[in-house]
N, C-alpha and C positions, 0 to 999 in steps of 0.2 A: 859727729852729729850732735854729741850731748857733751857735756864735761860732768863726770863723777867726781864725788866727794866720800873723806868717808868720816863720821862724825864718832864723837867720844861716848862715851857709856855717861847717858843722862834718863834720866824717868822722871814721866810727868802725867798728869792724870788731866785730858782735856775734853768739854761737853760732855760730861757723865759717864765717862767710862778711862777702863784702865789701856792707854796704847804706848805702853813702854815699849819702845824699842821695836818703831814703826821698821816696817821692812823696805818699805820706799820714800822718798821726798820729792818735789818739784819748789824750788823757791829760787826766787827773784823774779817772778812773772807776773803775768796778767790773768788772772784765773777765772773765766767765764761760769759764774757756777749753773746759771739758768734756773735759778730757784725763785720761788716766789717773789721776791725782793732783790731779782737781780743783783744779787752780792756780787761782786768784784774781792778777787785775794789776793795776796801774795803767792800764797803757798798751798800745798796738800800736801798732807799725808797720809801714807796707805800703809795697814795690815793687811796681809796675807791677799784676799781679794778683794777687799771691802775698804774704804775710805774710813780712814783714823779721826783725821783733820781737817779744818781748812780755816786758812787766820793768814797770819804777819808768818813772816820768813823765822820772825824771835819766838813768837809763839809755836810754831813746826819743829825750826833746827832743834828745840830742846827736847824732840821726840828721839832724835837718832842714840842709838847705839854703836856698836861695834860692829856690827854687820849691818848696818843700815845702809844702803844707797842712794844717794844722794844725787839729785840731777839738777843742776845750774839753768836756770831757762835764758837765763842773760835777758830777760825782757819780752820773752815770747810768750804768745798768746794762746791757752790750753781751753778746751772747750770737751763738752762731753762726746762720750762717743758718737757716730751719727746713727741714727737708723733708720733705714730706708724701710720703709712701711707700705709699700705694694711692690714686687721685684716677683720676675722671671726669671731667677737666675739658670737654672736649667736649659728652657729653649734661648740660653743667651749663648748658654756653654758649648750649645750642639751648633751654634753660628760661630762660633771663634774654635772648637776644635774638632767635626765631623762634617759640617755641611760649606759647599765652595761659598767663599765670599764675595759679591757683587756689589757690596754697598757702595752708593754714591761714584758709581763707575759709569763711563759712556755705553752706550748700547753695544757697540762693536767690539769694544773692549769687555763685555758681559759676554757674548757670542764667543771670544776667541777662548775666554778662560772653560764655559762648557764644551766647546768642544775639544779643549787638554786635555776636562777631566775622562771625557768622552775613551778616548785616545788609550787610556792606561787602565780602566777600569774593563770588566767583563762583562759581556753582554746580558744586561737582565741585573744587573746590580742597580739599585736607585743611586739617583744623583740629584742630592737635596740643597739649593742654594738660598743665601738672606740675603737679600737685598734691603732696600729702604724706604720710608714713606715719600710717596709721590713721580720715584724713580722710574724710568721709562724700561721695561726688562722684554724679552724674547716673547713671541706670542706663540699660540697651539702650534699653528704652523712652522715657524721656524723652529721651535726646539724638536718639532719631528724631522726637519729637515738635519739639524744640527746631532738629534740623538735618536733615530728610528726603532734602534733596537737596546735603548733604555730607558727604563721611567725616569722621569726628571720633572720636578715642582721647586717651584721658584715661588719664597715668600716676601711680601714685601711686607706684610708683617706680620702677626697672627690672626688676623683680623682676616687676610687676600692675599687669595696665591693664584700664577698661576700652571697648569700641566700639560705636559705634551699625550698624545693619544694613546702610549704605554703606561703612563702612571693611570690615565684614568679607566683604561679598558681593567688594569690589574685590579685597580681600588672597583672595580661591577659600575662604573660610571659608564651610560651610554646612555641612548635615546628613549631607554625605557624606566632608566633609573630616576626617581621622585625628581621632579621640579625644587622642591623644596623642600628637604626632609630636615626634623624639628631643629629651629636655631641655625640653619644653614638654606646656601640659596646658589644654585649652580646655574650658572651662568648659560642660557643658549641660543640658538641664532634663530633667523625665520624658519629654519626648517625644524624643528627643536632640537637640533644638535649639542652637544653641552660645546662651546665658546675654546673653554679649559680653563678658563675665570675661574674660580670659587670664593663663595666669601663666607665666612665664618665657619670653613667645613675642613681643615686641617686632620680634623681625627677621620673623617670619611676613606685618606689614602693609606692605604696599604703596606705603607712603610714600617718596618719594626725597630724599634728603638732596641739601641745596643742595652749590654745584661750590664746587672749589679757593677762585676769587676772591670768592665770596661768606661763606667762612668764616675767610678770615685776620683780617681787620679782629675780628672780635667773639671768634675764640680770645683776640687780643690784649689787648685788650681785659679781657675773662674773666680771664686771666693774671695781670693787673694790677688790675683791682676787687678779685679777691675772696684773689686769694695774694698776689703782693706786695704791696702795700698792708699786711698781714697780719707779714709779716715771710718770709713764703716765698720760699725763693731756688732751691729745687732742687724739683722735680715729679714722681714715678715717674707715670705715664701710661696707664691703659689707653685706646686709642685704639679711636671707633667707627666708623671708614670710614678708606678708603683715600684722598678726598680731603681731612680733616684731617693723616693724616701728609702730604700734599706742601704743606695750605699750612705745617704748623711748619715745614717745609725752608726754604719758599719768605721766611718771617719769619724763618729763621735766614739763608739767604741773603745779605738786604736789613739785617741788622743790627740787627733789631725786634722778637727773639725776647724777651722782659722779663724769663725767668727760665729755667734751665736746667732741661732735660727728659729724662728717659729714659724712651721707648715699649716698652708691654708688651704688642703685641697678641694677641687672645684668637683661640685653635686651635680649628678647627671639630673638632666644631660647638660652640656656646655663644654667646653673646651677641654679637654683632655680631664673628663670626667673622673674621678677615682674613686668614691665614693658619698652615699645620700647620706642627706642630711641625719634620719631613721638609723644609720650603721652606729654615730658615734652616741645618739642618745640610748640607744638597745644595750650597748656595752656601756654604758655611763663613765663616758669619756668625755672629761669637762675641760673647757679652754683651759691650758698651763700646765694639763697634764704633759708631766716630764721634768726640765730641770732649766739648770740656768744656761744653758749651751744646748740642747732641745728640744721643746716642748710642740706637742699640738696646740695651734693657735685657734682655728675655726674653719667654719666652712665659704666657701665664696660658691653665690649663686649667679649664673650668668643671668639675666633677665632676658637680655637682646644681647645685640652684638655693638661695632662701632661704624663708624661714618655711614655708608648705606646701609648698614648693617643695623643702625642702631632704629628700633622702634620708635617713631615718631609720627608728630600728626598727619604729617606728609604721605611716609611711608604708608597709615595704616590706607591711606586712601587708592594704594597700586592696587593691580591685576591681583587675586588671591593668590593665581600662582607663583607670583614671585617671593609671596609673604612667610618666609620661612627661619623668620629671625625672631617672631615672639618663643622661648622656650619654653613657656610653662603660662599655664591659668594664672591670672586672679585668685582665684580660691586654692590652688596649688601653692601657691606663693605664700600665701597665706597663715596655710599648713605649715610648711616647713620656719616658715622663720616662728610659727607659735611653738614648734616644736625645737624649735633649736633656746626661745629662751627659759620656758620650763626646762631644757635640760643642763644651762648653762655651758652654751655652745655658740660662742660670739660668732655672728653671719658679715657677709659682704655681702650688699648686691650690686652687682655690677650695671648697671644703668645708664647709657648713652643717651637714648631719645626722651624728648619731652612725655613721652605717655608713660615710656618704663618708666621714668623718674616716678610718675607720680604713679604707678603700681607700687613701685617699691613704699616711699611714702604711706601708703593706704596699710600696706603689708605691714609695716611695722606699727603702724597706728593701732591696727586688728591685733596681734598680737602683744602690745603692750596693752589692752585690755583685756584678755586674756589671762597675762603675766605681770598682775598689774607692777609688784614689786620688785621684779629682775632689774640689775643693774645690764643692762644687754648692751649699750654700745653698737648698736646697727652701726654698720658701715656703709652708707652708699656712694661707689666709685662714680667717678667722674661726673657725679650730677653740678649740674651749674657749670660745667667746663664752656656752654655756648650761648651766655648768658643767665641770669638771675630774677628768679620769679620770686618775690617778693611773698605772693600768697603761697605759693611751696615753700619758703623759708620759714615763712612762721611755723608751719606744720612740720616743718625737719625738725623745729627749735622747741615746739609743742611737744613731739614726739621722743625727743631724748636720743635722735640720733643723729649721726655723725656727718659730715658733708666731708665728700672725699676730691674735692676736681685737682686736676693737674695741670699745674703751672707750663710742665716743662715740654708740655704741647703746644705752647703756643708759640713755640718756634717754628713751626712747620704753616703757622696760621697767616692769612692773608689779615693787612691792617684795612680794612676795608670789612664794612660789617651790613645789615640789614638799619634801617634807622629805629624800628620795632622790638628790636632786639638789646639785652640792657647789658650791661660789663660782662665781658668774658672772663672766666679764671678771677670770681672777685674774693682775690685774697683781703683785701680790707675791709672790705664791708664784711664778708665772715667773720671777722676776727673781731669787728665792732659790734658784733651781735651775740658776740661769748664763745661764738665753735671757735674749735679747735684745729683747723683742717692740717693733717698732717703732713713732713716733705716726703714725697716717694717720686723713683725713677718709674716704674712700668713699663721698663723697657723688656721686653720679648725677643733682645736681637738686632732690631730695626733702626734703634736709636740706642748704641752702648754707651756714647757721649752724657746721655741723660744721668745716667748712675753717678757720675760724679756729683757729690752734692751742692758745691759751689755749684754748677750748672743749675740744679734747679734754684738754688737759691739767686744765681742774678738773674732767674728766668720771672724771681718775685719781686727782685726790686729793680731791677734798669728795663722790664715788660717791653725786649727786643725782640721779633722773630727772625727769619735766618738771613733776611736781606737788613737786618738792623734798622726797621719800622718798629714803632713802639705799638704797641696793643694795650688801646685801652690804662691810660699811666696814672689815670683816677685810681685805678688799683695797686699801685706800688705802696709797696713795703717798705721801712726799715732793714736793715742787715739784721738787729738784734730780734725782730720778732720773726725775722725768713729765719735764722739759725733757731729759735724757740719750735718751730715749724717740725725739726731738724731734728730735733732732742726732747725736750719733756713732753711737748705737743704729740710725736709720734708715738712716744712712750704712754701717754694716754690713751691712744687710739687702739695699741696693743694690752691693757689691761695692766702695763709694767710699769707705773708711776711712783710704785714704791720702792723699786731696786734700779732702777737705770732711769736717765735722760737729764738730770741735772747732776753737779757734784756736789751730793750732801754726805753728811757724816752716817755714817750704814750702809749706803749704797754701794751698788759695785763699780771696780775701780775701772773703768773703762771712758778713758778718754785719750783726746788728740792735741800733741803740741804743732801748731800752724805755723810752717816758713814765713809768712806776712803778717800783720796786724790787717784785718778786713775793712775795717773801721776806713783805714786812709788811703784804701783802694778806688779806684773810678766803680761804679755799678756794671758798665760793659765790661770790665774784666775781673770780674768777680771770679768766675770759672778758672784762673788760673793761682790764687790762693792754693799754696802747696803745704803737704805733710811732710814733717820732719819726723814725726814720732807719735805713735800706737801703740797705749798701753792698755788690755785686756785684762779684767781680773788681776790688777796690780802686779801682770809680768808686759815684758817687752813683747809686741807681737812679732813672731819671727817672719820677716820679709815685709815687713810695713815700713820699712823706711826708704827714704830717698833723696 
């Protein structure tokens, strides 16, 4: 995969400091550094974790010593590590090692694999399967026909599940249970039956997630199939239980953590709540509390949900009873994001519909008067992902906070749009107005294709959705500012612009040598750009290559 070298005992003193006898090299390459001045090198070199150097191959090679390792790129293209800055990897893990897989399967062939699992499991055990955005899956009915004496919920994403008449009778779901209890909306028929629909109510069933020791091995796992392997070295994390955060502890521990993580658990209520906002400023528990392998990142607020889900002009105008997707007040909102930047506790909000958007908006505008001097960093997910409001933009761009929309949804989008309605997914225009929008997959399972980052990055510059229609190509990107997206971008978004996301001298040594040059790739096959090589903290990552 690499050719080593091993170089002579030389010392040399380069950018202000003494790095005799780097412990790693890369020269004869193409060295993406992503710094401010898009420098281009030959070469790097690494001490111990942290990057020594970066110059000429003549400037490097006279770092080695006698135990120095040397890696030959022959030409190859090194870039920093990636990091995916909004991931599920948890409920991705419990879809690839506990829960049946249905994804992008026919109906009949979804039917025959529930009723296997049907077959071998005991009666009254749940049977939790992932399915995919859009995917046609078993209704109330047939999974009662198919499993009558087991619960069984079928997700299509985290967003919309739906259950047979055992999982909802277990989870107290029945014709008396709320129409719409907070941030969730159950689905029911003319008689008020519930459907077995649900949308946004995942935490509502009665499922118990496996302990500590049963979930380290397959996070690990997880970590390593689907992001490093990938090129991902750094994780922002919404975590969905509390025994997932102790096993990453417990794999951070034991020295098995495969890639560095920052935990963004979600404040009730909302999706696999873990804890309020109030918990981590009581204890004065500030973003970055932890290490460089890690660290508490912040909190994420659900605001709404997504697609019907998501609070919007539309929605507010339904029956009351269905309106069970706003989580929280205005003035609720408000509170906690003032209280998360007095206490220097970096917030997401997570924002679908046109009205959350502009709650969140308000929220952060209230609390940066408030606070007036916090570097806060609001995160608002997915705003602008269905179009761009010009007068919400100023006020994001006013407000100092972040626009989060995701590219790599619009795979799933029809090229067909409102005429009303302005660019979806405007990676360019953001970026011509200073934000920074960061690359993240958010994937929950439904879409584990997204995690690759090439994926989202041709999802910013060849703007294809899954029939290969273009969306919207006013907003294509360059490769090099979808890879900036990628790395220092994201690395800003997560408050870590001084230790990761490009490769400068100090920073940590975590980057990717790329099988292609991207550059002289088509846009459509962007997504197949492979990894040769993952270096972490200036060692080899173990299982990253390919």
């Amino acid at each position: 995969m690499h050719a080593l070298l091993r170089g002579q005992d030389r010392k040399r003193s380069t950018g202000g400091g003494d790095f005799s006898g780097a412990s790693l090299l890369l020269v004869s390459g193409r060295i993406l550094t992503m710094d401010a001045g898009d420098t281009v090198a030959e070469a790097l070199a690494v001490q111990g974790e942290h990057i020594a150097a970066v110059g000429t191959d003549q400037q490097v090679l006279e770092l080695a010593s006698s135990g120095t390792e040397v890696v030959d790129l022959r030409g190859r293209t090194v870039v920093p590590g990636f990091i995916d800055a909004h991931a599920h990897v948890e409920l991705g893990m419990f879809a690839e090692h506990f829960w049946l897989d249905l994804r992008d399967i026919p109906l009949e062939l979804a039917k025959d694999r529930i009723a296997e699992r049907v077959s071998v499991q005991p009666p009254g055990t749940w049977i939790l399967g992932q399915g995919t955005l859009g995917q046609e899956l078993p209704s109330r009915d047939e999974l009662d026909t198919l499993a009558p004496r087991h619960p069984v919920a079928l997700r299509l994403s985290m967003h919309r599940l739906i259950a047979n008449t055992q999982a909802l009778s277990l989870s107290g779901i029945r014709r008396g249970f709320p129409a719409s209890p907070t941030g969730s909306w159950i689905h029911r028929d003319a008689l008020a039956e519930p459907t077995g629909v649900i949308s946004e109510g995942f935490d509502l069933l009665a499922w118990e997630s496996p302990s500590v020791s049963q979930l380290a091995e397959p996070l690990r796992e997880t970590l390593i199939d689907q992001f490093l392997s990938q090129g991902v070295t750094t994780v922002y994390e919404i975590p969905a239980s509390a025994a997932a955060v102790r096993a990453y502890q417990h794999l951070k521990g034991a020295g098995r953590l495969p890639v560095r993580l920052r935990l963004f658990p979600t404040a009730a209520p909302g999706h696999q709540p873990l804890a309020a906002v109030e918990t981590f400023a009581h204890l004065g528990i500030e973003s970055g509390f932890g290490d460089d392998w890690l660290a508490f990142g912040g909190s994420k607020i659900f605001v709404d949900g997504w697609s019907e889900g998501a609070w919007s002009s539309e929605v507010a105008l339904m029956a009351p009873a269905t309106q069970g997707f706003l989580t929280r007040t205005l003035q609720r909102l408000i509170e906690e994001t003032t209280l998360a930047f007095s206490s220097g506790v970096q917030v997401w909000l997570h924002a679908g519909g046109d009205v959350a958007q502009r709650m969140a908006v308000t929220a952060i505008e209230e609390g940066r008067t408030g606070v007036p001097d916090a570097d806060h960093r609001a995160r608002i997910e997915h705003i602008f992902n269905q179009g761009i409001d010009e007068s919400l933009l100023d006020r994001v761009l006013e407000a100092g906070a972040l626009a989060v929309p995701n590219p790599t949804f619009m795979f799933f989008e029809s090229e067909e749009r409102p005429s009303d309605v302005g660019p979806r997914y405007p990676i360019r225009s953001l970026q011509a107005k200073g934000l920074r929008p960061p690359g993240s997959s958010d994937s929950a399972g439904s879409q584990p294709w997204a995690i690759n980052p090439w994926f989202g990055i041709k999802c910013m510059v060849a703007r294809e959705n899954c029939h290969s229609a273009t969306i919207d190509l006013d907003e294509a990107i360059g490769v090099a500012d979808a890879l900036r997206a990628y790395t220092i971008d994201a690395a800003h978004a997560g408050f870590e612009e001084g230790t990761k996301g490009s490769l400068e001298v100090g920073k940590l040594a975590d980057l990717v040598v790329l099988a292609e040059d991207p550059f002289t790739i088509p846009a459509s096959n962007l997504d197949e750009v492979g990894t040769d090589l993952v270096i972490i903290g200036g060692a080899v990552a173990s299982g990253a290559t390919r």
